[in-house]
ROFI-413266 format. One record per residue: residue number from 1; residue in three letters; x, y, z of N, C-alpha, C, O in turn. Coordinates in nm, 4 decimals. Layout:
MIPA     n   res      neast     nnorth        nup     caeast    canorth       caup      ceast     cnorth        cup      oeast     onorth        oup
MIPA   NUM   ala          X          Y          Z          X          Y          Z          X          Y          Z          X          Y          Z
...
//
This chain:
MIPA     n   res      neast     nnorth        nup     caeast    canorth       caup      ceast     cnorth        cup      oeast     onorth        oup
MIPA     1   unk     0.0840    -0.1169     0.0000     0.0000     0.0000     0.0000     0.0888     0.1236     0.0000     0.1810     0.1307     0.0812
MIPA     2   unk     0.0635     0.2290    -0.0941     0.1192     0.3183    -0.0977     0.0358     0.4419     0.0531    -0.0599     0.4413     0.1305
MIPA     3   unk     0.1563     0.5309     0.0149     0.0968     0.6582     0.1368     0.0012     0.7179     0.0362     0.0263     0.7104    -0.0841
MIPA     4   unk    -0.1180     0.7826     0.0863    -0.1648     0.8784     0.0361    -0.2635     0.9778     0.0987    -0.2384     1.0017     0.2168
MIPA     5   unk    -0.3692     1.0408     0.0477    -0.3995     1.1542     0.1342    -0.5304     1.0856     0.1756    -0.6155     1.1727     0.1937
MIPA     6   unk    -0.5865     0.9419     0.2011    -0.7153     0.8783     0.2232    -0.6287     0.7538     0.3091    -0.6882     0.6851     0.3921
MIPA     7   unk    -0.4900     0.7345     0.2809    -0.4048     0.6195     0.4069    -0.3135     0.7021     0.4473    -0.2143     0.6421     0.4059
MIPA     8   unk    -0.2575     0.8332     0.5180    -0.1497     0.9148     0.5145    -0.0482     0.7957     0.6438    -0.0959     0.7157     0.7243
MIPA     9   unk     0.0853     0.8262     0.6194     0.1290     0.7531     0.7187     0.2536     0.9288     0.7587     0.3422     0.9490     0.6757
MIPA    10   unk     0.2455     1.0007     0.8447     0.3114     1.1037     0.8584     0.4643     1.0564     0.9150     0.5655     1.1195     0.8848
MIPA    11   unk     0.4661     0.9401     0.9985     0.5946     0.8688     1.0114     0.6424     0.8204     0.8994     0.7621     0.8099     0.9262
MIPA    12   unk     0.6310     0.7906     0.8113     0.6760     0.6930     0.6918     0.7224     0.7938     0.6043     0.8402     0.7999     0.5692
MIPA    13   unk     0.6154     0.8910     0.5593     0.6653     0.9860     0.4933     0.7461     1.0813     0.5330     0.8035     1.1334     0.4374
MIPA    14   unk     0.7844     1.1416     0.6727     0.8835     1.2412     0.7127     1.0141     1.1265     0.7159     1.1158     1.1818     0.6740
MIPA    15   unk     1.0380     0.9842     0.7537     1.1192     0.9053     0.7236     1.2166     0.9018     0.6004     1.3373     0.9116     0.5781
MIPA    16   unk     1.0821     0.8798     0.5231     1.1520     0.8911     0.3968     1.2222     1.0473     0.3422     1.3151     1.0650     0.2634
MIPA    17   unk     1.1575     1.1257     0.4004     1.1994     1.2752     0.3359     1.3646     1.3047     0.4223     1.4397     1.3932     0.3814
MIPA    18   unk     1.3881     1.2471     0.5005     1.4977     1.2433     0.6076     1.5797     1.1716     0.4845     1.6521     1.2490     0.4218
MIPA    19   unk     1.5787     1.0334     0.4403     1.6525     0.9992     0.3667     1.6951     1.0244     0.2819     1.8119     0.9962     0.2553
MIPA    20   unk     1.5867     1.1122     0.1757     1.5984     1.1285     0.0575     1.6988     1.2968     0.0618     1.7821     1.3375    -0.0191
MIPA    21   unk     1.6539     1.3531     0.1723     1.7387     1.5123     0.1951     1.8608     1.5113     0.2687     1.9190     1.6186     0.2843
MIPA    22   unk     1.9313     1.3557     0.3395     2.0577     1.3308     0.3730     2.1244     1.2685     0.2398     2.2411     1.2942     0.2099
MIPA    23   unk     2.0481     1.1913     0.1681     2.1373     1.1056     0.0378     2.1819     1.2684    -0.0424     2.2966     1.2843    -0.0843
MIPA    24   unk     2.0671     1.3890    -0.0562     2.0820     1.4907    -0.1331     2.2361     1.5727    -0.0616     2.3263     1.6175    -0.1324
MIPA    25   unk     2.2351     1.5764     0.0842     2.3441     1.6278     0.1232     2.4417     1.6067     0.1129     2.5334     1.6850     0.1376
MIPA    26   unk     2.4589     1.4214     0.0474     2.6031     1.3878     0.0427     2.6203     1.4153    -0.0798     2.7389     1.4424    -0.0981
MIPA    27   unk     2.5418     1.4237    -0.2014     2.5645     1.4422    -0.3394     2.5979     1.6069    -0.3413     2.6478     1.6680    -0.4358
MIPA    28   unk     2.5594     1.6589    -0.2198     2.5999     1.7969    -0.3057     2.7331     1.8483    -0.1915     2.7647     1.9626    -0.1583
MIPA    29   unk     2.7821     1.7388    -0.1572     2.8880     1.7499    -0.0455     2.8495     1.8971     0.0862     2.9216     1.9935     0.1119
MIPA    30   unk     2.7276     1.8656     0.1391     2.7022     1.9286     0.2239     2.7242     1.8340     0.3719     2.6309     1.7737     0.4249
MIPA    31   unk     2.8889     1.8349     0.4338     2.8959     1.7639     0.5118     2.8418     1.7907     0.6562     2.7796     1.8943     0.6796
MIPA    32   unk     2.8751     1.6594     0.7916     2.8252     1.7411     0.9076     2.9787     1.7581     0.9614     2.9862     1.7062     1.0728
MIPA    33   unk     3.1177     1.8199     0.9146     3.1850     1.7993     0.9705     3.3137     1.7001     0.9110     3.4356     1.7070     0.9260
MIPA    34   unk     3.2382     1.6195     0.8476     3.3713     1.4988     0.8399     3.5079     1.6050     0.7602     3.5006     1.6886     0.6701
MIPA    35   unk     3.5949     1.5676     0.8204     3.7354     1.5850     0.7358     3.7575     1.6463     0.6085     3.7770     1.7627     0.5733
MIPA    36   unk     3.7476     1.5149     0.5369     3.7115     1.4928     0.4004     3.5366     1.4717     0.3230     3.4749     1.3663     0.3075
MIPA    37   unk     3.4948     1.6116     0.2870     3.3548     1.5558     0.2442     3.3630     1.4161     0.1344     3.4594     1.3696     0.0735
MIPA    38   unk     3.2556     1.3847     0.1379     3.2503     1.2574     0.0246     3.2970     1.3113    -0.1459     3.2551     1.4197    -0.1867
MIPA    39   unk     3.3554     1.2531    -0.2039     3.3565     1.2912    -0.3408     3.2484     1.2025    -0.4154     3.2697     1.1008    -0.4814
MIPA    40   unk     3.1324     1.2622    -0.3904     2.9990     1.1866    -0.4669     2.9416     1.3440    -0.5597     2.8492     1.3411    -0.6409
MIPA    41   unk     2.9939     1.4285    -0.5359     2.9085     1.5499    -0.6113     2.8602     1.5336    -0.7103     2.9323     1.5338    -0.8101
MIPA    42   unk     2.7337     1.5151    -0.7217     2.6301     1.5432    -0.8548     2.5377     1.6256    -0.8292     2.4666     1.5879    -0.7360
MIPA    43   unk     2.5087     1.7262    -0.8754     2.4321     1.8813    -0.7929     2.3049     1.8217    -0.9518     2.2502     1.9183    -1.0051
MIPA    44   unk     2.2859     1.7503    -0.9832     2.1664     1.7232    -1.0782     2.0976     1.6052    -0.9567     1.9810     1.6062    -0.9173
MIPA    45   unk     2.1756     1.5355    -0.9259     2.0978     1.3882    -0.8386     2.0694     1.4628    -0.7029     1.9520     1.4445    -0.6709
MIPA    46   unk     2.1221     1.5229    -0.6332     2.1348     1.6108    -0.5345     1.9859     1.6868    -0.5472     1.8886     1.6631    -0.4756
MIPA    47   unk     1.9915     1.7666    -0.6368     1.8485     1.8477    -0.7061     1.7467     1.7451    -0.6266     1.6877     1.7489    -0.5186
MIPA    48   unk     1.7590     1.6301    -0.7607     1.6545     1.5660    -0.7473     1.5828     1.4936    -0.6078     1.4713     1.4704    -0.5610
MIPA    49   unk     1.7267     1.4753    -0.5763     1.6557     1.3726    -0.3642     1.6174     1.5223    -0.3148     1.5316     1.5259    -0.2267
MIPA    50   unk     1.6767     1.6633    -0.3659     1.6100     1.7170    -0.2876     1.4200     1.7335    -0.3029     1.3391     1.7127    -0.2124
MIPA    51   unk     1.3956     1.7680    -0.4177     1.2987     1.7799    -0.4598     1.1563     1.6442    -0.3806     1.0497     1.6484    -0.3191
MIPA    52   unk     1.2488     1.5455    -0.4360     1.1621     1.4616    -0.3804     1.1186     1.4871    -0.1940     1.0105     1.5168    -0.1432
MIPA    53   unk     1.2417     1.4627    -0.1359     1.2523     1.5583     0.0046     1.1268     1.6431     0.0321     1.0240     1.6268     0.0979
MIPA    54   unk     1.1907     1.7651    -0.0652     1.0599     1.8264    -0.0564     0.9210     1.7849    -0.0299     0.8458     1.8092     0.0645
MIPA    55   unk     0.9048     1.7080    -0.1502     0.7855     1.6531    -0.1664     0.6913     1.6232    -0.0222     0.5928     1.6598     0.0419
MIPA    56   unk     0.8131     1.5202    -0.0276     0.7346     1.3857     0.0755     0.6993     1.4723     0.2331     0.5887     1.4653     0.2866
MIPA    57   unk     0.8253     1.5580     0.2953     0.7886     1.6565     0.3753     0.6443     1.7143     0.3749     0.5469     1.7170     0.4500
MIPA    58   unk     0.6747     1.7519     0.2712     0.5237     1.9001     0.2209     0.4331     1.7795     0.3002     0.3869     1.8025     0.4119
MIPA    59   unk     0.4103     1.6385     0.2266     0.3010     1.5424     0.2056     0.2570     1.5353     0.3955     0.1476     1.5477     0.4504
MIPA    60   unk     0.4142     1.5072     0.4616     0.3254     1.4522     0.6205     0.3206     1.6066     0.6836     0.2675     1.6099     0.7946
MIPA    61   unk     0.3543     1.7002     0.6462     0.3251     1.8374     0.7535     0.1824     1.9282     0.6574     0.1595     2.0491     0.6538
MIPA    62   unk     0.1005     1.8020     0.5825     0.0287     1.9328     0.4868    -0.1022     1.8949     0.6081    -0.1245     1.7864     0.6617
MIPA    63   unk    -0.1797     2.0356     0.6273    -0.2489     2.0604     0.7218    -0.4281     2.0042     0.6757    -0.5213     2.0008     0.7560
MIPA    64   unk    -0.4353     1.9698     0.5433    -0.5699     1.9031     0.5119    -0.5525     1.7532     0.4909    -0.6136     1.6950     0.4012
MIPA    65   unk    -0.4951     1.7104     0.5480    -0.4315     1.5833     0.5797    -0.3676     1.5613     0.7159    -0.2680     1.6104     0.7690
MIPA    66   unk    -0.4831     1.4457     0.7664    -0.4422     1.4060     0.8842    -0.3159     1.3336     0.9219    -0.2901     1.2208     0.8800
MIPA    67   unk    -0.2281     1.4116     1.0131    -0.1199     1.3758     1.0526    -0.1311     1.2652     1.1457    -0.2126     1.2759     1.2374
MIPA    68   unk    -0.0446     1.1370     1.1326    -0.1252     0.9962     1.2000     0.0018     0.9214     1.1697     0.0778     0.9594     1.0806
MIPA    69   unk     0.0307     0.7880     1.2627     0.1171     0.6832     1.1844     0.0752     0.6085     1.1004    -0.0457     0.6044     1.0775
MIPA    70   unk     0.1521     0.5410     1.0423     0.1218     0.4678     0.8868     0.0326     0.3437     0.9403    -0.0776     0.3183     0.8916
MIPA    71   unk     0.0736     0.2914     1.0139    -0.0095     0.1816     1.1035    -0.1391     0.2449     1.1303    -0.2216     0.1543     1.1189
MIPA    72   unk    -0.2013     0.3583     1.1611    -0.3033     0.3678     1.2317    -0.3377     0.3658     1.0822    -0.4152     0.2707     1.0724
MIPA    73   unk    -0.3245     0.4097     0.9835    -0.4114     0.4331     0.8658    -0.4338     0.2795     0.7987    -0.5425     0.2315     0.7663
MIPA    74   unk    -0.2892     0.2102     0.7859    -0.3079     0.0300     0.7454    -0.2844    -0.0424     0.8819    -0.1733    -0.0831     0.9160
MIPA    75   unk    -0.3449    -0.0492     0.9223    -0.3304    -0.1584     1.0366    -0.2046    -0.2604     0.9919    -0.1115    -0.2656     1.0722
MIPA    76   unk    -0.1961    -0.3283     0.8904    -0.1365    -0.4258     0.9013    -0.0063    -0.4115     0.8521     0.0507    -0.5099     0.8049
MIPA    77   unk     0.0576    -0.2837     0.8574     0.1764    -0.2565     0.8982     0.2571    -0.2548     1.0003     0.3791    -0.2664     1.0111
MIPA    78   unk     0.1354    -0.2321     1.1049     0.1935    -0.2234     1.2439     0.2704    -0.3516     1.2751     0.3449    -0.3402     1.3724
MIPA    79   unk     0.2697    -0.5307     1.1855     0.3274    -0.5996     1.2559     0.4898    -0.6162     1.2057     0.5786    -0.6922     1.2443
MIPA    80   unk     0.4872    -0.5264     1.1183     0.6255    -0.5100     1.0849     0.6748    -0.3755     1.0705     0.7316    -0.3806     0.9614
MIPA    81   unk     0.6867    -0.2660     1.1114     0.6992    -0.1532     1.1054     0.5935    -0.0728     1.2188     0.5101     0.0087     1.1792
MIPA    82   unk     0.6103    -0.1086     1.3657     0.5242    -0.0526     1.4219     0.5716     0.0756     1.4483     0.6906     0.1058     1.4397
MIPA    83   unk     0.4660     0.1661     1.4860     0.5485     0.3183     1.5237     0.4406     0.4001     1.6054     0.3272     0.4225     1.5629
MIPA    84   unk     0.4911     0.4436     1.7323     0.4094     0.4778     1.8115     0.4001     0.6469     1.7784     0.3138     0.7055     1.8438
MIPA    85   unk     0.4790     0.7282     1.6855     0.4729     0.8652     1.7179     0.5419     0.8987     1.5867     0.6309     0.8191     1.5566
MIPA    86   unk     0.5214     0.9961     1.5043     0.6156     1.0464     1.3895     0.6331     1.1857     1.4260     0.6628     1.2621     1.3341
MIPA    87   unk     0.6153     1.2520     1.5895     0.7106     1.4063     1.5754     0.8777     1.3585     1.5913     0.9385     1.4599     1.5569
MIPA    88   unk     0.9402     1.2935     1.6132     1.0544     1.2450     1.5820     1.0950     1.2291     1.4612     1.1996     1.2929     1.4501
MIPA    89   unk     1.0693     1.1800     1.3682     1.0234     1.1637     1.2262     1.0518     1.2973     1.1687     1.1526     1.3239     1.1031
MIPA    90   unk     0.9468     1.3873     1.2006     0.9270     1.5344     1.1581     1.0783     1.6440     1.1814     1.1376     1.7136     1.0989
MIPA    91   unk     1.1000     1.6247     1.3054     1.2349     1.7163     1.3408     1.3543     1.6134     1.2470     1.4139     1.6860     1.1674
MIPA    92   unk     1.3881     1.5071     1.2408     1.4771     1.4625     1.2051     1.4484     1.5404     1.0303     1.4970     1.6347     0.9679
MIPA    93   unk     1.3906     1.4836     1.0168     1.3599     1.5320     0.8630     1.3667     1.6941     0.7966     1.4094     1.7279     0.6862
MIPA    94   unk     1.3016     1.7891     0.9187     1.3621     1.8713     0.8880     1.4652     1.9290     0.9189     1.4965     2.0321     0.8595
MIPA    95   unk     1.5454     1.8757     1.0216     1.6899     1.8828     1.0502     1.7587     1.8549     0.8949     1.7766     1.9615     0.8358
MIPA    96   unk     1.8046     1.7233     0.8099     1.7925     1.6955     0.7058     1.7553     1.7691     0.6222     1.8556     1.7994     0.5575
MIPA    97   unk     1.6260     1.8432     0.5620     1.5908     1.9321     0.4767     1.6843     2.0502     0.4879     1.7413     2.1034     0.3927
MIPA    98   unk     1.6947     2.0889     0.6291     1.8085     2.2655     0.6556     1.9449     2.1997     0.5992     2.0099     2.2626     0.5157
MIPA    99   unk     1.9828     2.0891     0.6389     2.1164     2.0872     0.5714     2.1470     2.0702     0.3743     2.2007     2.1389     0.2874
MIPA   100   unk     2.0813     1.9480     0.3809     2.0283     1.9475     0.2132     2.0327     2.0946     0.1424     2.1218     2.1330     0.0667
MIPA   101   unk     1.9199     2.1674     0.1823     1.8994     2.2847     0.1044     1.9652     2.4144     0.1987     1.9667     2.5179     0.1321
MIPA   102   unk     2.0063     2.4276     0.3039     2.0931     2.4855     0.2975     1.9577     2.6312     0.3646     1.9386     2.7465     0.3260
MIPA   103   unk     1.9044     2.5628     0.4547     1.7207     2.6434     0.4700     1.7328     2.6697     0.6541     1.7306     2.5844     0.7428
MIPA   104   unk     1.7449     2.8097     0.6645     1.7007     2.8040     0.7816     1.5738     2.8133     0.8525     1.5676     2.8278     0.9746
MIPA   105   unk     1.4491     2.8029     0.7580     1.3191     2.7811     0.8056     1.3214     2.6596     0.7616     1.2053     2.6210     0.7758
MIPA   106   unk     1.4001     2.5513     0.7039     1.3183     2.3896     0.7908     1.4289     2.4017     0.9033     1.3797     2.3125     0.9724
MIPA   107   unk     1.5240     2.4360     0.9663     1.5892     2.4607     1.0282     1.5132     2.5232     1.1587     1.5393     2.4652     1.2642
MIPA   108   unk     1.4179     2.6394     1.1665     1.3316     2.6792     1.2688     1.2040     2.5629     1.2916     1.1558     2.5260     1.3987
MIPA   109   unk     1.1658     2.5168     1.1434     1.0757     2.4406     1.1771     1.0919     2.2476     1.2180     1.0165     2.1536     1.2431
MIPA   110   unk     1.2195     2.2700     1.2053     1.2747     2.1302     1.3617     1.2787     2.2092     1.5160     1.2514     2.1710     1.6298
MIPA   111   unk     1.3062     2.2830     1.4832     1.3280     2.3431     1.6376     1.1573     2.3658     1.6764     1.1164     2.3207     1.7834
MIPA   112   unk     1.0809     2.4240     1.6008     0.9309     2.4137     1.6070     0.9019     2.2880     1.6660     0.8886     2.2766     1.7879
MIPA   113   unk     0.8902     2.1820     1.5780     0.8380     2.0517     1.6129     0.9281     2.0053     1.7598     0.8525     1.9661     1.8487
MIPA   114   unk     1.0774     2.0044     1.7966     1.1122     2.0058     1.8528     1.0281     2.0144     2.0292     0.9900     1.9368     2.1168
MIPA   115   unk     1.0337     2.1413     2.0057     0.9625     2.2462     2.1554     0.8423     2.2345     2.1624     0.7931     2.2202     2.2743
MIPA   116   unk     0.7546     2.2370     2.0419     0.5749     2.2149     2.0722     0.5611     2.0858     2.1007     0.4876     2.0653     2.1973
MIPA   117   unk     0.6124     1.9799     2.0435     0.6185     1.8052     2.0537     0.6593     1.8232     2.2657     0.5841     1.7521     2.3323
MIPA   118   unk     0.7439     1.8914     2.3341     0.7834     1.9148     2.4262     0.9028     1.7674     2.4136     0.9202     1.7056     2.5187
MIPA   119   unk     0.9610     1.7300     2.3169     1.0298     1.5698     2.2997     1.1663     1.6064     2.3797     1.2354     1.5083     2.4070
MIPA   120   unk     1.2124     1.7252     2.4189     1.2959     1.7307     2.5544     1.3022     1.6734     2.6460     1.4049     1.6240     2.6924
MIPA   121   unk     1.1180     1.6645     2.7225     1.0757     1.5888     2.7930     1.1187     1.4390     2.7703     1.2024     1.3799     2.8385
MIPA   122   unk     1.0606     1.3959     2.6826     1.0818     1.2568     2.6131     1.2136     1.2512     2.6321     1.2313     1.1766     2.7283
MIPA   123   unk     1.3194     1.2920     2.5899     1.4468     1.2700     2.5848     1.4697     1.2049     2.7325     1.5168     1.0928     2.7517
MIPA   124   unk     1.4294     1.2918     2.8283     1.4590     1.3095     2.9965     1.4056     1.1700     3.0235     1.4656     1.1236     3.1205
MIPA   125   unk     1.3014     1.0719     2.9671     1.2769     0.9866     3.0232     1.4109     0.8098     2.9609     1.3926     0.6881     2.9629
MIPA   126   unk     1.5126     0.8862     2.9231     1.6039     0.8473     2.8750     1.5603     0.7068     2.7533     1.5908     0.5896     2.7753
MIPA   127   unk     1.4979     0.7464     2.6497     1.4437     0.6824     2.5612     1.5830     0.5735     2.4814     1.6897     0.6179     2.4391
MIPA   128   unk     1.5345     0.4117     2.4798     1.6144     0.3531     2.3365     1.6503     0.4261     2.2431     1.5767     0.5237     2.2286
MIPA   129   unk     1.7483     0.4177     2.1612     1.7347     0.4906     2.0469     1.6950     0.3887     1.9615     1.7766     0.2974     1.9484
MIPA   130   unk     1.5813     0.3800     1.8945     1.5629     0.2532     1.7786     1.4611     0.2876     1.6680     1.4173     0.3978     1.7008
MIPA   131   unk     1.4043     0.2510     1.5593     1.3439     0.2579     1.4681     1.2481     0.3460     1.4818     1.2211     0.4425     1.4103
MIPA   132   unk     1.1735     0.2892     1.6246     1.0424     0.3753     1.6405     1.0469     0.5146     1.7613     0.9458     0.5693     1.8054
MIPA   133   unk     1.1526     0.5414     1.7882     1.1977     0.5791     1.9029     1.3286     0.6938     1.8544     1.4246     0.6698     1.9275
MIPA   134   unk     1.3491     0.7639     1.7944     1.4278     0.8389     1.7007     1.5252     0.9713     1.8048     1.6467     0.9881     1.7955
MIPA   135   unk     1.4499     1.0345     1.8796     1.4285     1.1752     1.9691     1.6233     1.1394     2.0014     1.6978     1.2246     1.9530
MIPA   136   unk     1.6706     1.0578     2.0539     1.8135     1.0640     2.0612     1.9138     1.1063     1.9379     2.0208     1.1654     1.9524
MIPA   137   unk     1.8567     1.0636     1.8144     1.9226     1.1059     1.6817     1.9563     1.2326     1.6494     2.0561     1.2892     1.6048
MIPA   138   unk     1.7691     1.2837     1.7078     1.7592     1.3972     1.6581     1.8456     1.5285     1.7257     1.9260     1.6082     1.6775
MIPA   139   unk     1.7936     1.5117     1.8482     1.9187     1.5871     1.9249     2.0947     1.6043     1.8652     2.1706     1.6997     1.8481
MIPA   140   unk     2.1025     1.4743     1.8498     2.2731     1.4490     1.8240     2.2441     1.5141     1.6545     2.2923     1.6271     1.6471
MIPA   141   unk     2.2035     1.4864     1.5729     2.1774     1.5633     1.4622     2.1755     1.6934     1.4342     2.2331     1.7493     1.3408
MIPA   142   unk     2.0822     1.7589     1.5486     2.0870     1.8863     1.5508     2.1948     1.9920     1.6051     2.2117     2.1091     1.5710
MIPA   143   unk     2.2778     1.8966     1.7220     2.3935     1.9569     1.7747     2.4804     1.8983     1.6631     2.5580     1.8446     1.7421
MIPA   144   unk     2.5214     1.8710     1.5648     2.5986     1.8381     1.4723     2.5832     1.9436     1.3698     2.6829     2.0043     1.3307
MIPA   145   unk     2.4642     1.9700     1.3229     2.4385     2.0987     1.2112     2.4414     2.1983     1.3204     2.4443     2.2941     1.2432
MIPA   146   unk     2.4428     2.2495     1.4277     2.4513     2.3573     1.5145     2.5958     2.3789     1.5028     2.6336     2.4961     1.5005
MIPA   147   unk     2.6683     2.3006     1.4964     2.8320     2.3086     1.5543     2.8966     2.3407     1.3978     2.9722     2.4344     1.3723
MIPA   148   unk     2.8542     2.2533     1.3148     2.9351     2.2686     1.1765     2.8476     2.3715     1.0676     2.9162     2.4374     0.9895
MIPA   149   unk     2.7555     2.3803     1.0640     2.6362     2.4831     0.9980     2.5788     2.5911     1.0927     2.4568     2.5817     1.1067
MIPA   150   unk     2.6385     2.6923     1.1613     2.5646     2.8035     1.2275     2.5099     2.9182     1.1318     2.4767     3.0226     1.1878
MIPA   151   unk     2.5006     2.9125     1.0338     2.4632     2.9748     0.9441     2.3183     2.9495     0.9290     2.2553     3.0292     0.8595
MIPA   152   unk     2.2599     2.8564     0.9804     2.1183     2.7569     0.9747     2.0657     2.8049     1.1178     1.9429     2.8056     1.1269
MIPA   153   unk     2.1160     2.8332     1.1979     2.0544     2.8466     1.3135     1.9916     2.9666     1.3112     1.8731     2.9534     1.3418
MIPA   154   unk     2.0180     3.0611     1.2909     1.9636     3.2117     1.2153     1.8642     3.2335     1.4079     1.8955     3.1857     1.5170
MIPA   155   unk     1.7547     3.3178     1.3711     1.6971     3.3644     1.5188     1.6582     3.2528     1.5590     1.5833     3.2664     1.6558
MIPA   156   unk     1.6778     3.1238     1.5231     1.5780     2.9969     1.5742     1.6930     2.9077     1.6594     1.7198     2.7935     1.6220
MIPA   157   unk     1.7636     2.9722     1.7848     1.8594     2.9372     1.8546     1.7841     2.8105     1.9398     1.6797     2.8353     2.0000
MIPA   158   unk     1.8263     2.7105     1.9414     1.7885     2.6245     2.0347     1.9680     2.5291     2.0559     2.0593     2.4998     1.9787
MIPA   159   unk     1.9336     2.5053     2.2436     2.0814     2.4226     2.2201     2.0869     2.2437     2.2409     2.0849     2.1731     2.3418
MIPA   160   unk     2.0943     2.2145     2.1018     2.1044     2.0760     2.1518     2.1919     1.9697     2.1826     2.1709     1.8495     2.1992
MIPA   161   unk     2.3201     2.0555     2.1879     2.4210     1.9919     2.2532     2.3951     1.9675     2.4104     2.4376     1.8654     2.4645
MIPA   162   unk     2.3199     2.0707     2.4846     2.2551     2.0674     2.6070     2.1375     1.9068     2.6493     2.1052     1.8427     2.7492
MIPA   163   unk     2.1151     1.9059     2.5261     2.0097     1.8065     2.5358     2.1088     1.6525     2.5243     2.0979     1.5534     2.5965
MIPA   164   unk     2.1769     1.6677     2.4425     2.2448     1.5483     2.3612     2.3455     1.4896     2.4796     2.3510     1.3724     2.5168
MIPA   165   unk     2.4171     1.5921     2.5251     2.5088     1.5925     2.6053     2.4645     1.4973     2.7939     2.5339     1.4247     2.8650
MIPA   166   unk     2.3428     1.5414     2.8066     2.2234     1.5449     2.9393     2.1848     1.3821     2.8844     2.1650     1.2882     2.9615
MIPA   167   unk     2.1798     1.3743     2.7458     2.1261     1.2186     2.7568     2.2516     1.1366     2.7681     2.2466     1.0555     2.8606
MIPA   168   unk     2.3594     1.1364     2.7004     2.4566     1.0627     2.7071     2.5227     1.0618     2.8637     2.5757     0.9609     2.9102
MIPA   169   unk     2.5139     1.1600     2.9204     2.6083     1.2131     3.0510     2.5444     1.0628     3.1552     2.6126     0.9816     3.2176
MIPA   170   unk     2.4038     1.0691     3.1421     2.3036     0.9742     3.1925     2.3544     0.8030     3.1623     2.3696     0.7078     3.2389
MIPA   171   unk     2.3692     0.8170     3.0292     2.4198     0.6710     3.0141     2.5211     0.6542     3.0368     2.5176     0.5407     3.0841
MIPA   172   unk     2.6813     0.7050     3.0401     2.8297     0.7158     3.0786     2.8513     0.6797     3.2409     2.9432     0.6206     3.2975
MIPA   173   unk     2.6829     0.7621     3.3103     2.7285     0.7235     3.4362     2.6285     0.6616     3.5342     2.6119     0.6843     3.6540
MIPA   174   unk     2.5495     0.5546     3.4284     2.4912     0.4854     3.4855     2.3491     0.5127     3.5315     2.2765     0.4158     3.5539
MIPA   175   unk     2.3174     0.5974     3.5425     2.1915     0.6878     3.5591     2.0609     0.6663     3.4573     1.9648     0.7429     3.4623
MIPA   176   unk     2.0668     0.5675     3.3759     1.9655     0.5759     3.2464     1.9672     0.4262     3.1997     2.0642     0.3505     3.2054
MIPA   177   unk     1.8343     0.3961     3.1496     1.8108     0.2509     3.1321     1.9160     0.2241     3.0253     1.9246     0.1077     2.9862
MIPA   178   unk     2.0107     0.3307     2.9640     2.0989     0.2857     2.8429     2.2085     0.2372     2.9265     2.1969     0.2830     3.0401
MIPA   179   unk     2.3289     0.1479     2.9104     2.4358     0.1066     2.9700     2.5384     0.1422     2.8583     2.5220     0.1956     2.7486
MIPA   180   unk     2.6433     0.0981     2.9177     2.8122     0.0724     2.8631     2.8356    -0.0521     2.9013     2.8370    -0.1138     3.0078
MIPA   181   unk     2.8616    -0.0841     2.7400     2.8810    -0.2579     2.7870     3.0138    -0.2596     2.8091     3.0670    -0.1613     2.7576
MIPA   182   unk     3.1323    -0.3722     2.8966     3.2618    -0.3577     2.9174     3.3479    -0.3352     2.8147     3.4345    -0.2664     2.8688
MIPA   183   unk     3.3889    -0.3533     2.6669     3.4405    -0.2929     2.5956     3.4182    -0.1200     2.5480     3.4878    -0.0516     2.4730
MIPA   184   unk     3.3022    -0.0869     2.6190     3.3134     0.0635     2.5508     3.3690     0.1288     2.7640     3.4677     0.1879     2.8078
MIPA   185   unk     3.3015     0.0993     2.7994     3.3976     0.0971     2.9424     3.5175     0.1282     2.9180     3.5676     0.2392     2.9364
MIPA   186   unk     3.5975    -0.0171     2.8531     3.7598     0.0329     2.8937     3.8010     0.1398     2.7669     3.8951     0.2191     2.7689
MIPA   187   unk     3.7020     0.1186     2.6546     3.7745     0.2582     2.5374     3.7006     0.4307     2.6479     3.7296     0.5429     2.6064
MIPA   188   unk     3.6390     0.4184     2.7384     3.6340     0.5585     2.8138     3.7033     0.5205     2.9177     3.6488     0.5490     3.0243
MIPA   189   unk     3.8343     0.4501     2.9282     3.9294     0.4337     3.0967     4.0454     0.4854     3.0182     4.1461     0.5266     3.0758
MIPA   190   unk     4.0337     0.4843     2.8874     4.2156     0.5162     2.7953     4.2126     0.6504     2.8025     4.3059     0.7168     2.7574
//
């Protein structure tokens, strides 16, 4: 079953727009940082994941269309792709879109979804990071384009190294259902 505006899946589609506007960032060597950007530059293929990006975005934040998971619309996705929430989904994606295009309003509008979602909170209850469960990414994502792209942050200051930093600090010292298994232990004793 495809997404559409009578099955919308707003997780599936901000998913995909995340992918399609990070594959666009590496084609147009818009790095987060690394060293050496990738030598993949094609600013025509780049275009295009962005566009699509676009698209699929526009599709789960369009306001005559109910925003919902893909499961609630097909049920019978949920037994392989379950997903309890797509504002995770949404900030990641437009985290992704600001770097891709180079936009500091999808750039305000992660920090939007961000703060109204209140997923700070969420963070605090020291969440898995896994498929359906994203809010740790996003943080570390956003303090990554904060640190190497301040040009994106424009009046829409939010700090998520504060956040990123507060979740990990939690798992390093034991404080959070996340652990350190004994090999990452002794690589933080060197």
């Amino acid at each position: 079953m495809i997404l559409t505006s009578s099955s919308p899946g707003t997780d599936a589609a901000a998913q995909a727009a995340a992918a399609f506007a990070a594959c666009s960032a590496v084609y147009a060597n818009r790095s987060l940082g690394a060293s050496t950007p990738p030598s993949l530059a094609n600013s025509t293929y780049a275009e295009t994941l962005l566009n699509h990006a676009q698209d699929l975005y526009a599709f789960a934040t369009n306001s005559s269309i109910p925003q919902r998971t893909y499961q609630t619309s097909v049920p019978s996705v949920g037994e392989a792709y379950a997903s309890s929430d797509y504002n995770d989904e949404l900030v990641i994606a437009a985290l992704f879109l600001a770097l891709a295009a180079n936009s500091t309003d999808s750039y305000a509008q992660a920090v939007h979804t961000y703060q109204q979602q209140k997923l700070a909170d969420r963070l605090k209850s020291d969440p898995v990071f896994n498929w359906d469960e994203k809010t740790p990414g996003a943080v570390l994502l956003g303090a990554q384009i904060m640190n190497t792209h301040s040009e994106l942050v424009g009046q829409q200051s939010y700090d998520w190294r504060s956040d990123a930093e507060n979740y990990f600090d939690r798992i390093v010292n034991s404080s959070s259902r996340g652990y350190l298994t004994n090999g990452t232990s002794n690589l933080l004793a060197d």
